[in-house]
N, CA, C and O of each residue as an XYZ file, in Angstrom:
532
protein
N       0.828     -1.177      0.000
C       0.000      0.000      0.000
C       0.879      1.249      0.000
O       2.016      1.185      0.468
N       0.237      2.745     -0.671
C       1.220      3.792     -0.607
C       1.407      4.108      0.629
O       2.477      4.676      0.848
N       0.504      3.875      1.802
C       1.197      4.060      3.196
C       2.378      3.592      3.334
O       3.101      4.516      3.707
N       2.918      2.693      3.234
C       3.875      1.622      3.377
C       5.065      1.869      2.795
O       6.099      1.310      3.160
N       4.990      2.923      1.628
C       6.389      3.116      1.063
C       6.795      4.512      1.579
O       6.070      5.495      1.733
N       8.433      4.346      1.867
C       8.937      5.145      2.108
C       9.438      6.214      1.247
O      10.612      6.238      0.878
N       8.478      7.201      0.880
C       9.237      8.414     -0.097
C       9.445      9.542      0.436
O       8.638     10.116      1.167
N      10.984     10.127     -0.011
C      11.605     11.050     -0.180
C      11.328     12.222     -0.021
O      10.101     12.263     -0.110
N      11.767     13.379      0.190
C      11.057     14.770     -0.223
C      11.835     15.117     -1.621
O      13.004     14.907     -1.945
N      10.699     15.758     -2.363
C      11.366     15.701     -3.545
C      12.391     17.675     -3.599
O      12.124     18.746     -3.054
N      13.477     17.249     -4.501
C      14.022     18.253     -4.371
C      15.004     18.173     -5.651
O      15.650     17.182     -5.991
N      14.960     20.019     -6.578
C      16.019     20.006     -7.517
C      15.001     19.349     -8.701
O      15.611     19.086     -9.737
N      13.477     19.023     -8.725
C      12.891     18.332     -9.829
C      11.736     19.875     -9.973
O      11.106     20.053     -8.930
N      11.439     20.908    -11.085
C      10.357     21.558    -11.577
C       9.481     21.289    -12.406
O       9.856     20.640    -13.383
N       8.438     21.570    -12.344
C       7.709     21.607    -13.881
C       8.013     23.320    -14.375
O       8.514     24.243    -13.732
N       7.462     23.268    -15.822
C       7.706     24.582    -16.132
C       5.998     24.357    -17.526
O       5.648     23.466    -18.300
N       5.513     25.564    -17.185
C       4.461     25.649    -18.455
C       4.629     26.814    -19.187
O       4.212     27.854    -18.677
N       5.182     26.856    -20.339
C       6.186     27.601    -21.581
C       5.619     28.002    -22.842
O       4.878     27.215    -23.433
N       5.772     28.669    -23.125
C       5.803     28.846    -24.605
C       6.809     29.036    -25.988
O       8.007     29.228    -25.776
N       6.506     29.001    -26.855
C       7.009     28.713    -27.675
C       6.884     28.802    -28.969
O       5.746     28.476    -29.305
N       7.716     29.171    -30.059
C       6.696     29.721    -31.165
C       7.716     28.767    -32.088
O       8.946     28.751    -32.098
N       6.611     27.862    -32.975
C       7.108     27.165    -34.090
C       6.250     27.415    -35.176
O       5.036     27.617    -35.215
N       7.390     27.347    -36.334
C       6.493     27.757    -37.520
C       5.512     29.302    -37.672
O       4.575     29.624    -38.404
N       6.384     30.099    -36.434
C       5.130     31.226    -36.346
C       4.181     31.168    -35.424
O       3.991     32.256    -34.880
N       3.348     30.082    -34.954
C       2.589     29.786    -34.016
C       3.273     29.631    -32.559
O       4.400     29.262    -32.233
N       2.250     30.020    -31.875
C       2.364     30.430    -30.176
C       2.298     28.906    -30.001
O       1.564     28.285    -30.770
N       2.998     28.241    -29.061
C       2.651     26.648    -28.428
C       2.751     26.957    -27.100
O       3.483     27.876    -26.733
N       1.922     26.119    -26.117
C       2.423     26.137    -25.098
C       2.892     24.764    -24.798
O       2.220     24.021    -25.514
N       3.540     24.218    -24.240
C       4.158     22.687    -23.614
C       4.308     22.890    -21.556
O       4.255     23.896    -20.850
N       4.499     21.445    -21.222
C       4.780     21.343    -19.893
C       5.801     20.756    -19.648
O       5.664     19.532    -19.634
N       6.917     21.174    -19.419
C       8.571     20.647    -19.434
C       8.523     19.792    -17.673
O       7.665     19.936    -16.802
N       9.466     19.140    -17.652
C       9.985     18.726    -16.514
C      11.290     19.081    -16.097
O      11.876     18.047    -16.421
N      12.083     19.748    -15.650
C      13.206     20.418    -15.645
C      14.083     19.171    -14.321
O      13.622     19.142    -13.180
N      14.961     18.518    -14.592
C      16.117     17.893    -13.193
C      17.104     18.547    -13.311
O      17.799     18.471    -14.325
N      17.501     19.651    -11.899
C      18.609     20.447    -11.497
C      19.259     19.392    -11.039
O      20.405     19.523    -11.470
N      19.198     18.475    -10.451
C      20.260     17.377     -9.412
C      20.824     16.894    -10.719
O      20.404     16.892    -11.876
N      22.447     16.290     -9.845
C      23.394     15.999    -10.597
C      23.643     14.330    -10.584
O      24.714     13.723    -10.579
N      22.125     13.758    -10.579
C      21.957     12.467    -10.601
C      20.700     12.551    -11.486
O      19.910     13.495    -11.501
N      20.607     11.031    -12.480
C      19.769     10.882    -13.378
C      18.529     10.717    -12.729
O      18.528     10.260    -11.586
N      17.568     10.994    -13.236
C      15.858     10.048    -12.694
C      16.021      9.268    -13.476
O      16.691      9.238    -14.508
N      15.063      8.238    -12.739
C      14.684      6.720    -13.997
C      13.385      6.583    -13.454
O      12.868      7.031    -12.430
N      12.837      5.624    -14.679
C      11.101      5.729    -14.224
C      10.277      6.897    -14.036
O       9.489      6.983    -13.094
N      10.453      7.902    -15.003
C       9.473      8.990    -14.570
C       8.169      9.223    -14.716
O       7.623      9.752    -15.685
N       7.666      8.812    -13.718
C       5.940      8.703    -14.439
C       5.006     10.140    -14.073
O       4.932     10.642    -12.952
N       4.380     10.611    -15.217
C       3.775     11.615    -14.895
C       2.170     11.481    -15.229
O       1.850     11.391    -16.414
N       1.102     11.466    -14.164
C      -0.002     12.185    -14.473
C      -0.395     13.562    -14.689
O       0.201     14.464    -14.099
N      -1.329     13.794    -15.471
C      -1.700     15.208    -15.287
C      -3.698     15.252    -15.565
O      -4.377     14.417    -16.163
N      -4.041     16.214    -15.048
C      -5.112     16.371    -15.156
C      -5.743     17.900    -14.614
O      -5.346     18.565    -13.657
N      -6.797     18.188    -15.518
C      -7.282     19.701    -15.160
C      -8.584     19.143    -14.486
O      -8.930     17.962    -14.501
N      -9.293     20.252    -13.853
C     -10.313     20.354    -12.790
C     -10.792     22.028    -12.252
O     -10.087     22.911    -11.764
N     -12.003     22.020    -12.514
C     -12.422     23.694    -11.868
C     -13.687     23.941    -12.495
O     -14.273     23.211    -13.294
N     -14.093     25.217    -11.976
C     -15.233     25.613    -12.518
C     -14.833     26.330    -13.653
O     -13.857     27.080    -13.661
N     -15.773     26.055    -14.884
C     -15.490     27.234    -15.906
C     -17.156     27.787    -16.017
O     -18.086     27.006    -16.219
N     -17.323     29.257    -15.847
C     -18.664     29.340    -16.629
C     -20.145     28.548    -15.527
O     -21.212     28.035    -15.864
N     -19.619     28.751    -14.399
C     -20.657     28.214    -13.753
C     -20.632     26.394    -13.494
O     -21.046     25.707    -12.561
N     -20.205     26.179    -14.299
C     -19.845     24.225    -14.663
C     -18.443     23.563    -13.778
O     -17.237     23.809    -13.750
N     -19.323     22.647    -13.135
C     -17.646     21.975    -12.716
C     -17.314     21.266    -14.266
O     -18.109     21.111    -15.192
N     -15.865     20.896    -14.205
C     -15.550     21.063    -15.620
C     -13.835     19.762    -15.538
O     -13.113     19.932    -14.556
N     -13.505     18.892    -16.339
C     -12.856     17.757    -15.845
C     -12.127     17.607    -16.834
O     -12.770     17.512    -17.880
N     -10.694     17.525    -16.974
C      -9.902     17.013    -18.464
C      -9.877     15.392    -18.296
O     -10.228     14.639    -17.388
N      -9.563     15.285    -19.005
C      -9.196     13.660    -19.452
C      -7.500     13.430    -18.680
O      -6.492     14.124    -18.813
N      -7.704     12.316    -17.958
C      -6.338     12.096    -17.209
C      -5.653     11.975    -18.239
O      -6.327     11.684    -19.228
N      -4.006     12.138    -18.496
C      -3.227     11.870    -19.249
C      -2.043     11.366    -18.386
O      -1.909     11.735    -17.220
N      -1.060     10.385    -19.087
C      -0.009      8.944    -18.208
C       1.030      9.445    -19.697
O       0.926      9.221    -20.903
N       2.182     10.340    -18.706
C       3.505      9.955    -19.034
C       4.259      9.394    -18.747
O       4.068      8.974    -17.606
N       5.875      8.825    -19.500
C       6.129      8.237    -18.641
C       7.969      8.391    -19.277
O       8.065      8.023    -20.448
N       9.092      8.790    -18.738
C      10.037      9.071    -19.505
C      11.071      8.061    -18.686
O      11.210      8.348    -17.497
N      11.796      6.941    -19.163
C      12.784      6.034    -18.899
C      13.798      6.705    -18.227
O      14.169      6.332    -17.114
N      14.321      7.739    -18.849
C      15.565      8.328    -18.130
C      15.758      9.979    -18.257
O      15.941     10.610    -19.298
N      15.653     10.561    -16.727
C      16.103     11.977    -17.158
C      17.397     11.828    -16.431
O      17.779     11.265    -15.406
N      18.164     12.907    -17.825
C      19.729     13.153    -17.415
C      19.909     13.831    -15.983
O      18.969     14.308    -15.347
N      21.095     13.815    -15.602
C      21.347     14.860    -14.779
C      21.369     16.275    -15.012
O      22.275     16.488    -15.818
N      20.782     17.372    -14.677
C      20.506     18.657    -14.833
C      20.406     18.839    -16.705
O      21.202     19.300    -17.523
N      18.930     18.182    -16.845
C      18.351     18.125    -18.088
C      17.075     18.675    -18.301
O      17.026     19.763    -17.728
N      16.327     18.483    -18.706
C      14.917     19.123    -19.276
C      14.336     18.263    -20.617
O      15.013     18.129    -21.637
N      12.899     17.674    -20.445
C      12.226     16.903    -21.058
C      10.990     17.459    -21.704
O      10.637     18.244    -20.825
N      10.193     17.556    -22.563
C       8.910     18.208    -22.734
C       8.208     17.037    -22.521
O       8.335     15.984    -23.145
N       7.032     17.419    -21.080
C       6.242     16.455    -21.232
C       4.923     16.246    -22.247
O       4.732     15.237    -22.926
N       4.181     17.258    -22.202
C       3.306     17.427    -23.061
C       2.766     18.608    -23.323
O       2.682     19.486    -22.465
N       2.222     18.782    -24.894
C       1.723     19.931    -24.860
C       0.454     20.471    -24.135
O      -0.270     19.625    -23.610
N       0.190     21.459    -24.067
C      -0.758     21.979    -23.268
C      -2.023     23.325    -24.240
O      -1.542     24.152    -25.014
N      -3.387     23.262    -23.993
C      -3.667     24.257    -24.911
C      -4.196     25.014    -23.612
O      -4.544     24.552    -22.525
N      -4.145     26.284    -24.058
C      -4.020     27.589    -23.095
C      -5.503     27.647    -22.583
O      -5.738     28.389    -21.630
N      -6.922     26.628    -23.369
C      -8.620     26.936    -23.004
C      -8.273     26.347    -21.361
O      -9.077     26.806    -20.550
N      -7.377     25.558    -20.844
C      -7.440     24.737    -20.085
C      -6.617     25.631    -19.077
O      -5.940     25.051    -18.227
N      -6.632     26.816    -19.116
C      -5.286     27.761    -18.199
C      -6.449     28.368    -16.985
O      -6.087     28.846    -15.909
N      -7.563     28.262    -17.319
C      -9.124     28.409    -16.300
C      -9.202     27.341    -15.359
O      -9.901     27.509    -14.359
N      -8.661     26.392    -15.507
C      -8.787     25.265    -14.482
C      -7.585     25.034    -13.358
O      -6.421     25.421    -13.458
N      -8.169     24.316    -12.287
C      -6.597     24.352    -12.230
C      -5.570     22.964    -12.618
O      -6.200     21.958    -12.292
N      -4.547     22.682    -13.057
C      -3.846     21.563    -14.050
C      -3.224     21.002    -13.316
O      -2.354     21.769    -12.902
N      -3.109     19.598    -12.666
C      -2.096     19.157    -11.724
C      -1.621     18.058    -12.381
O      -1.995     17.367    -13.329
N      -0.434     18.085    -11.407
C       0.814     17.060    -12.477
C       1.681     16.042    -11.387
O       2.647     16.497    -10.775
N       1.215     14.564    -11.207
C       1.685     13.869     -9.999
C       3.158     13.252    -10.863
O       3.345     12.509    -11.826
N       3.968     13.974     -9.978
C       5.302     13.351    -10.951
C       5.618     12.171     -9.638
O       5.144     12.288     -8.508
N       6.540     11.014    -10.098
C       6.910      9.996     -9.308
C       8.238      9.421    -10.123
O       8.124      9.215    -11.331
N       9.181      9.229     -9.619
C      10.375      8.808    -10.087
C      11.714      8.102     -9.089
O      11.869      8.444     -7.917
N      12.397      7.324     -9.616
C      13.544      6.771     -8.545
C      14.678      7.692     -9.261
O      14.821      8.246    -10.351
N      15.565      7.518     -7.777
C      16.741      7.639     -8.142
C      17.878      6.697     -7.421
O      18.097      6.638     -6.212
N      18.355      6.181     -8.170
C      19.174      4.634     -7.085
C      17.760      3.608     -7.183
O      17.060      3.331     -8.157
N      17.652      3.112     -5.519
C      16.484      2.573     -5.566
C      15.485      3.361     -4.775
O      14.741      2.709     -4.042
N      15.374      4.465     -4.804
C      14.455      5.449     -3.765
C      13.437      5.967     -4.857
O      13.632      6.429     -5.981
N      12.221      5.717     -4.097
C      11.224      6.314     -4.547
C      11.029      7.772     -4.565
O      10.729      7.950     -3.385
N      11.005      8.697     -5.003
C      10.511     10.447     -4.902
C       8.416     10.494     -5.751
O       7.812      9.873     -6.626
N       8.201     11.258     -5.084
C       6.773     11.607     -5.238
C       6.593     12.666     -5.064
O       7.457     13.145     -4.330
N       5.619     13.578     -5.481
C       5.269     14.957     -5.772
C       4.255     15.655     -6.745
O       4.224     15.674     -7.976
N       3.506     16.173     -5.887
C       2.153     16.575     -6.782
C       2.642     18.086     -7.232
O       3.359     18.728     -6.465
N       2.345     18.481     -8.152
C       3.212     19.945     -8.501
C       1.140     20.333     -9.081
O       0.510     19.561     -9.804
N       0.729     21.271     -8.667
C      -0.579     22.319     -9.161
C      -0.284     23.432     -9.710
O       0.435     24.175     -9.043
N      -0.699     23.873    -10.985
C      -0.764     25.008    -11.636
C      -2.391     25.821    -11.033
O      -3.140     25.831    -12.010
N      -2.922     26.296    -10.116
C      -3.704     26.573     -9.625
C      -4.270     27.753    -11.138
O      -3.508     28.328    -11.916
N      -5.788     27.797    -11.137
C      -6.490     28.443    -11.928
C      -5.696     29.921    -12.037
O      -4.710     29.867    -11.303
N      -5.751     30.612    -12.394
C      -4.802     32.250    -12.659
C      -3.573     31.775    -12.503
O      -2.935     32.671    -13.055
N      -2.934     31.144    -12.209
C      -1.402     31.116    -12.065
C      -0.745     31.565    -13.383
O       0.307     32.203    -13.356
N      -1.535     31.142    -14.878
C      -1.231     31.381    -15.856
C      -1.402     32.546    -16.667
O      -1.477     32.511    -17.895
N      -1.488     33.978    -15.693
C      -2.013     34.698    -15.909
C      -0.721     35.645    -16.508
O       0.345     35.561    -15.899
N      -0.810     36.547    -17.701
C       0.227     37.050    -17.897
C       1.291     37.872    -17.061
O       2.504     37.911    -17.268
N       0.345     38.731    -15.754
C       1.643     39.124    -14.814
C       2.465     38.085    -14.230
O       3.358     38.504    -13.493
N       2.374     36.729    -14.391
C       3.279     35.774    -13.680
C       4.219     35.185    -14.528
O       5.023     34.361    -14.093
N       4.191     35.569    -15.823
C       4.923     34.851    -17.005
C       6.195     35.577    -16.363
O       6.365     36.625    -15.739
N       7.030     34.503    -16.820
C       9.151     34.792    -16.752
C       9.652     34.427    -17.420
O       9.239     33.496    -18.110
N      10.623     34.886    -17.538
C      11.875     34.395    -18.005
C      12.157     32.925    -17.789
O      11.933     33.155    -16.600
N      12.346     32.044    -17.802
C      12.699     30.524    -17.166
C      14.140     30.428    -18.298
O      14.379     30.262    -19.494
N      14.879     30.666    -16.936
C      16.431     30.783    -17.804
C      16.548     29.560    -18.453
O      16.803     29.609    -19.656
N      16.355     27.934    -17.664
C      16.651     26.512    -17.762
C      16.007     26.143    -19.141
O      16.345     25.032    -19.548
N      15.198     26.804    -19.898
C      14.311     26.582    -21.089
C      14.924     27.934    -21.918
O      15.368     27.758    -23.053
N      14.931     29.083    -21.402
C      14.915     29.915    -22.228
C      14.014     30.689    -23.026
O      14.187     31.516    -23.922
N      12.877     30.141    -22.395
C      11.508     30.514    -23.190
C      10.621     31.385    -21.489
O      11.100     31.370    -20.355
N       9.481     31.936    -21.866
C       8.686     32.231    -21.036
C       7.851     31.263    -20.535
O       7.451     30.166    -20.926
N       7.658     32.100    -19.367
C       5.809     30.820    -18.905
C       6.569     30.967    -17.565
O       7.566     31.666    -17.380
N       5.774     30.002    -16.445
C       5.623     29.713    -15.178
C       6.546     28.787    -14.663
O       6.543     27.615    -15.040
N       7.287     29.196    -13.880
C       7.700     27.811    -13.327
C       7.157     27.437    -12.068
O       6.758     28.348    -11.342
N       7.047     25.949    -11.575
C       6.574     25.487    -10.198
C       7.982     24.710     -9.730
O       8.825     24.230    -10.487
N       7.994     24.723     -8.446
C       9.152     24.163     -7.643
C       8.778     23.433     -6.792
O       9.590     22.888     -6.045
């Protein structure tokens, strides 16, 4: 049972929600950024939106990533993201080893977070958008 396992505090692992312009077009994506100077393995990511829009409770479709190996102080795109869904709020259960240790961590983009006074710089990408820690 998840009672039973012993996990970590997670630390040195971000998400980042970015933009990006290909071909001319605005994209947004959801990166996973590892500052530590040890690889992840097994990275499994859920994500899912949730909130009211418009009076309506309102539900995305779960989505299951899952990336074999992040480098040491690397950066992955997990998935893209479309901006109708920046009203909700978007959460992202990342879970990964390192050695044989489990790490766990729910990272929330809370509803407005995506609001243009919060956009940055995100040096580690180089692009704008939000980062969570």
């Amino acid at each position: 049972m998840k009672k039973d396992i012993d996990f970590h505090p997670v630390t040195g692992v971000k998400l980042a929600i970015a933009k990006d312009f290909v071909n001319g077009n605005e994209e947004w994506s959801v990166y996973i950024i590892n500052l530590n100077l040890i690889e992840l393995n097994t990275v499994m990511i859920t994500s899912k939106g949730y909130g009211i829009i418009d009076g309506e409770q309102r539900r995305t479709s779960t989505l299951r990533h899952m990336i074999e190996q992040l480098g040491s102080q690397s950066i992955a795109k997990v998935e893209p993201i479309d901006p109708s869904v920046f009203a909700l709020n978007n959460e992202f259960w990342v879970s990964y080893y390192i050695l044989d240790q489990i790490f766990d961590k729910k990272f929330i983009f809370t509803e407005g977070s995506m609001d243009p006074s919060h956009i940055r710089l995100i040096p580690e990408l180089g692009l704008e958008g939000v980062l969570h820690g």
